[in-house]
C-alpha positions in Angstrom: 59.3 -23.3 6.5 56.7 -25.9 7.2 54.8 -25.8 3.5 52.5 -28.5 5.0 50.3 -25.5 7.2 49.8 -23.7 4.2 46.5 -25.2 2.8 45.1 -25.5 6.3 45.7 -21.7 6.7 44.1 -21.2 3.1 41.3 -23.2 4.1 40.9 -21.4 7.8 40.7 -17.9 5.8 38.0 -19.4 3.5 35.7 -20.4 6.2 36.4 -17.7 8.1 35.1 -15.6 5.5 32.0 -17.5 4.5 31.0 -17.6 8.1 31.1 -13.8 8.2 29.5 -13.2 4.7 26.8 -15.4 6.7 26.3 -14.2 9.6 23.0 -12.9 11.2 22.2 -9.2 10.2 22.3 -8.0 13.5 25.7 -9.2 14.9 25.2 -9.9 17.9 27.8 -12.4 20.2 24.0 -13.4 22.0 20.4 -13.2 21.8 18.8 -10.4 23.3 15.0 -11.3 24.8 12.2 -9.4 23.7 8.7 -9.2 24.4 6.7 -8.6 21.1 3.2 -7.7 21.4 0.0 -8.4 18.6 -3.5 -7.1 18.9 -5.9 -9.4 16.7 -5.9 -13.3 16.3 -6.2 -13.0 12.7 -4.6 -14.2 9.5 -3.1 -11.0 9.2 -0.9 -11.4 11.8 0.4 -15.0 10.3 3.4 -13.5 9.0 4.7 -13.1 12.9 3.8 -16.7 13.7 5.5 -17.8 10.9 8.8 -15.8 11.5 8.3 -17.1 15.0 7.5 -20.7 14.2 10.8 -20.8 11.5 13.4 -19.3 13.7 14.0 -16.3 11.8 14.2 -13.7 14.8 16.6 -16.2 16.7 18.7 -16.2 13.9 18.9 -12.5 14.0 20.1 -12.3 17.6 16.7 -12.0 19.2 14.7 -14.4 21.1 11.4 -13.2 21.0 8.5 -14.4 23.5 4.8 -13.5 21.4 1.9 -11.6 23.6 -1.5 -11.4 22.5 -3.0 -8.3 23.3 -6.8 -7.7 22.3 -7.0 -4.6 20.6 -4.3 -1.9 19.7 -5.2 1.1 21.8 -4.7 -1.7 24.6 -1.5 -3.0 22.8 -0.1 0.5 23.0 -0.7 1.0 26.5 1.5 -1.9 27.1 4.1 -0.8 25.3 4.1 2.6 26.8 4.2 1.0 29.8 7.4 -0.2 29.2 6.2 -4.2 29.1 6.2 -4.4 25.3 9.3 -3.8 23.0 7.4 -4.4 19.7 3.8 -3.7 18.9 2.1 -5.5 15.5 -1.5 -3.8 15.2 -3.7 -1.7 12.9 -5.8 1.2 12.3 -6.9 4.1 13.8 -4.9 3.5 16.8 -1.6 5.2 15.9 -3.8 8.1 14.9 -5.1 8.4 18.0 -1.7 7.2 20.1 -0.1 10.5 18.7 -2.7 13.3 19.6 -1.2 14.9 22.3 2.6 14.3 21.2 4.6 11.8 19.4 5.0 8.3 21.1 3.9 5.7 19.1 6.2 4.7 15.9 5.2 2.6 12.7 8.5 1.3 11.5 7.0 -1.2 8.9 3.3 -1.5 7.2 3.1 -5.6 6.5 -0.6 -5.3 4.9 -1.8 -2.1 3.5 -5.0 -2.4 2.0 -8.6 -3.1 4.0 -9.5 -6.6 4.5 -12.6 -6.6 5.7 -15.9 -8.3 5.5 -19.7 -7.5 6.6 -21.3 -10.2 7.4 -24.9 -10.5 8.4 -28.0 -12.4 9.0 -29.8 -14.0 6.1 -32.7 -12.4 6.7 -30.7 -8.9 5.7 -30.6 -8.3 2.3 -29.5 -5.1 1.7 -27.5 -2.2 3.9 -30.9 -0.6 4.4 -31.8 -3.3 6.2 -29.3 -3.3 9.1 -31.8 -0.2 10.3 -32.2 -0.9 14.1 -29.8 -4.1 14.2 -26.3 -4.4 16.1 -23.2 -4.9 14.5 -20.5 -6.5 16.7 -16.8 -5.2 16.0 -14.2 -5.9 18.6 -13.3 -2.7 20.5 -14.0 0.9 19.6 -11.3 2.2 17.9 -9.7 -0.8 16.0 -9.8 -1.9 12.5 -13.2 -3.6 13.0 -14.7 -0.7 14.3 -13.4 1.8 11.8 -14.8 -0.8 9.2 -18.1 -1.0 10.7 -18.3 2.9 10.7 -16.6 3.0 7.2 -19.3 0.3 5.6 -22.0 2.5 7.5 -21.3 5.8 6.6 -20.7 5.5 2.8 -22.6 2.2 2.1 -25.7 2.7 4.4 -26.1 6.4 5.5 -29.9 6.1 5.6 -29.8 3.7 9.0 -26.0 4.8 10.3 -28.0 6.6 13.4 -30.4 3.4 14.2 -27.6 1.0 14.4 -25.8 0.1 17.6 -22.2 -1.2 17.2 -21.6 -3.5 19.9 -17.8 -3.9 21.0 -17.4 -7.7 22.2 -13.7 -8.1 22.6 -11.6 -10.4 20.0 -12.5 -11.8 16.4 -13.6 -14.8 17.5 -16.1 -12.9 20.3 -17.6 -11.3 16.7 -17.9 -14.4 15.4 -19.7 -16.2 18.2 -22.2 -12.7 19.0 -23.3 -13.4 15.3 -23.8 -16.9 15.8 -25.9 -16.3 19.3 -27.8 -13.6 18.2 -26.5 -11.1 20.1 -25.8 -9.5 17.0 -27.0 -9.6 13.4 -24.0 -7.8 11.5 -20.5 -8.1 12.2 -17.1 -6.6 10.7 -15.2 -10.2 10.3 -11.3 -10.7 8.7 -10.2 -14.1 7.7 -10.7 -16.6 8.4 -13.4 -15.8 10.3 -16.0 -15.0 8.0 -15.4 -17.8 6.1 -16.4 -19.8 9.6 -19.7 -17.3 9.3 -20.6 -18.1 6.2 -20.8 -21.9 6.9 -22.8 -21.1 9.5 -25.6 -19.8 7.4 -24.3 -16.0 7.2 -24.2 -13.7 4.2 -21.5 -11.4 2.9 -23.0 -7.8 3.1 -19.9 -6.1 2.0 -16.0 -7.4 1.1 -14.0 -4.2 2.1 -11.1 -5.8 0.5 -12.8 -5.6 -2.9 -12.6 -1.6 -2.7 -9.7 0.5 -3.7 -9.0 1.6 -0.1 -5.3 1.8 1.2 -5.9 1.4 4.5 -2.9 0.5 7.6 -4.1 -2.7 8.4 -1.2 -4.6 10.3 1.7 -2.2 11.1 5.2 -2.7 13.6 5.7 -0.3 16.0 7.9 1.0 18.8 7.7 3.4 21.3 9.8 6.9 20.7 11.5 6.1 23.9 12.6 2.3 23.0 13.8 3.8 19.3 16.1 6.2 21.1 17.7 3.6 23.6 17.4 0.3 21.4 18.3 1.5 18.0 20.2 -1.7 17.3 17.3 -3.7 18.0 15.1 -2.6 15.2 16.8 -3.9 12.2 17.0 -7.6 12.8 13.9 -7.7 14.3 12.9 -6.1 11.1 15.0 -9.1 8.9 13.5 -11.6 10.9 9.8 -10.2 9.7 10.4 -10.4 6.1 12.0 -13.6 6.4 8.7 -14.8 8.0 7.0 -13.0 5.1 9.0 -15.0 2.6 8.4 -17.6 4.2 4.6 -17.2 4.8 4.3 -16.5 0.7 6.2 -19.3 -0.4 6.0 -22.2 1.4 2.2 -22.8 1.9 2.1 -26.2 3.9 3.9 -24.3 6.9 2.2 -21.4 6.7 -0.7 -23.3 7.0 0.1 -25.2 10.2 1.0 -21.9 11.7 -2.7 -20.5 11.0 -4.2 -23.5 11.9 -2.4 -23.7 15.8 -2.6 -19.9 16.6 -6.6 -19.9 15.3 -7.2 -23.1 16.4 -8.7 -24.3 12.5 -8.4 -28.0 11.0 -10.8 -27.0 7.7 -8.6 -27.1 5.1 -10.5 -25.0 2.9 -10.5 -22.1 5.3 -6.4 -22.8 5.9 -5.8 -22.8 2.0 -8.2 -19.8 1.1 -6.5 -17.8 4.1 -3.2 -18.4 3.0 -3.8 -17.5 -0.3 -5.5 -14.3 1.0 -2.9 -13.0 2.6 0.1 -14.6 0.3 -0.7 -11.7 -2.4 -1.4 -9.3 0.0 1.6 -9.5 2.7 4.0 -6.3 1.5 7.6 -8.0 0.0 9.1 -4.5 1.1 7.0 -3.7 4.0 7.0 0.1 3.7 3.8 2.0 5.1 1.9 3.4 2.9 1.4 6.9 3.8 -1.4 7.3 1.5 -3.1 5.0 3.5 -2.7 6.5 7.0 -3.6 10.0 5.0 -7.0 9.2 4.2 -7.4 7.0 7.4 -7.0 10.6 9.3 -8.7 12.8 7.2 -11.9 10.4 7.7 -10.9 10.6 12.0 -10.8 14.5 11.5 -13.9 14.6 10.9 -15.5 13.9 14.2 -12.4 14.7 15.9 -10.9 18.1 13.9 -7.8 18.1 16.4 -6.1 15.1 14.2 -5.8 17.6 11.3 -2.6 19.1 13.6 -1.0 15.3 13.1 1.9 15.1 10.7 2.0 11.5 9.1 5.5 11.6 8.2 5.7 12.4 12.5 4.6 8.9 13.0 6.8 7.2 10.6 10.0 5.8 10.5 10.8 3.9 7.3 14.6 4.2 7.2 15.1 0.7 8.8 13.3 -1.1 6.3 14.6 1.0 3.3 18.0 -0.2 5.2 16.8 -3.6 4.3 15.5 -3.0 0.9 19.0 -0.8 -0.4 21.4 -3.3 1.1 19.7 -6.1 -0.8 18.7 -8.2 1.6 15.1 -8.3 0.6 15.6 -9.1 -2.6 18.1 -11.9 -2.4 15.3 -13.3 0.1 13.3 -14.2 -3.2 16.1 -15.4 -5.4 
């Protein structure tokens, strides 16, 4: 017997074994390309470009290429057109997505509370005073929107009907309406309004101050790409709350990532961005139901047909609860 192979055999075994206790959470032999689609250049959308940025879905087996698309409703369309695999957006729009039957998925909630600000004109003081103004949001039936209508109907029901809301597009569009004139009021997230307020604009209302659970920036799939790509969801999945980890605890890269996808340099507006959305991003990225319950009992209202929608229809937590029983969310922050 040649004693001398035995260590090397030992030693083979050991590394075999680490290498598999290490390996990506998906498995796969190669990466599988994906287009994953995001509906607002916001700071709520950092965690992706963070994940993105540190390699986390590559290491999961997919090589993901990022597509901004303004607006979910517009997102969604892309997906169901089969040119999106993944769809990160917010609000109203998986309401609306799943009217006439089920098709649109949230698998994950990243940020489930409203962060939102009014911002307005110095010259207006007070909600009554938006009475014949514009408010710029940037398309009818995304977050902005729903926060323009939300802010008008509880917090200024005297002018709701003499207001126009005026849909210009993207965040930044909101941003440069208010700073034109085109508009006097506009539903800004950060950092955005923090630009605005430079800029000689007042904070009418912070949204995010109010207890409102709201499904601010969700993942989704299409029903068809759950049924055939099943495998596809988890890693994608591990590589997100990597990039959340990531986002929450180291700041300096988090910041570069804000900074080249929102084209900022202020430090001020990086830092108070970053710590924004550092208590807010979701460790366990569940959707909050509660959230998407109120969200379409306040739709139902003008549009009684979304009282037939059953949230738990549009949700499909089991991949992240995958993620949360194994354990591999919570060795993330050890």
């Amino acid at each position: 017997m040649n004693f001398c192979r035995l260590p090397t055999i030992g030693l083979s075994i050991f590394f075999l074994a680490a290498l598999v206790a290490c390996a990506p959470i998906s498995g796969f032999a190669q990466e599988q390309r994906i287009r994953v689609g995001f509906s607002a250049m916001s700071g709520s959308m950092a965690w992706l470009w963070t994940a993105k940025a540190g390699d986390y879905f590559d290491q999961h087996g997919l090589k993901v290429d990022l597509v901004y698309v303004g607006g979910t409703a517009q997102l969604f369309q892309s997906m169901l057109a089969g040119e999106i695999a993944f769809g990160i957006g917010g609000g109203p729009a998986i309401i609306n997505a799943n009217l006439q039957r089920r098709s649109i998925v949230g698998v994950a909630g990243t940020l489930n509370r409203m962060v939102m600000k009014i911002m307005a004109a110095r010259q207006i003081k007070t909600a009554a005073d938006i009475r014949g103004k514009r408010i710029a949001v940037t398309r009818f039936g995304t977050t902005t929107d729903f926060s323009a209508r939300l802010f008008l109907k509880h917090w200024a029901p005297a002018a709701e009907k003499d207001v126009v809301i005026l849909q210009v597009g993207s965040i930044p569009n909101v941003l440069a309406s208010l700073m034109s004139g085109t508009s006097q009021v506009g539903a800004l997230s950060p950092p955005a309004h923090i630009q605005a307020e430079r800029a000689g604009f007042a904070e009418l209302m912070d949204l995010s101050k109010r207890e409102i659970f709201y499904p601010y920036t969700y993942i989704t799939a299409t029903t068809g790409f759950l049924d055939k790509n099943n495998n596809l969801i988890r890693p994608f999945l591990a590589g997100a709350v990597e990039g959340i980890r990531r986002f929450k605890t180291d700041k300096a890269f988090a910041k570069r990532q804000i900074g080249k996808y929102l084209r900022v340099e202020d430090d001020k507006v990086l830092e108070e961005t970053h710590q924004l959305f550092a208590e807010l991003f979701e460790r366990v990225p569940y959707i909050k139901r509660e959230g998407l319950s109120s969200l379409a009992q306040i739709l139902a209202e003008t549009d009684p047909k979304i009282e037939s929608i059953k949230i738990d229809s549009v949700v499909d937590d089991r991949f992240v609860r995958e993620l949360e029983t194994s354990g591999f969310i919570k060795n993330l922050y050890r």
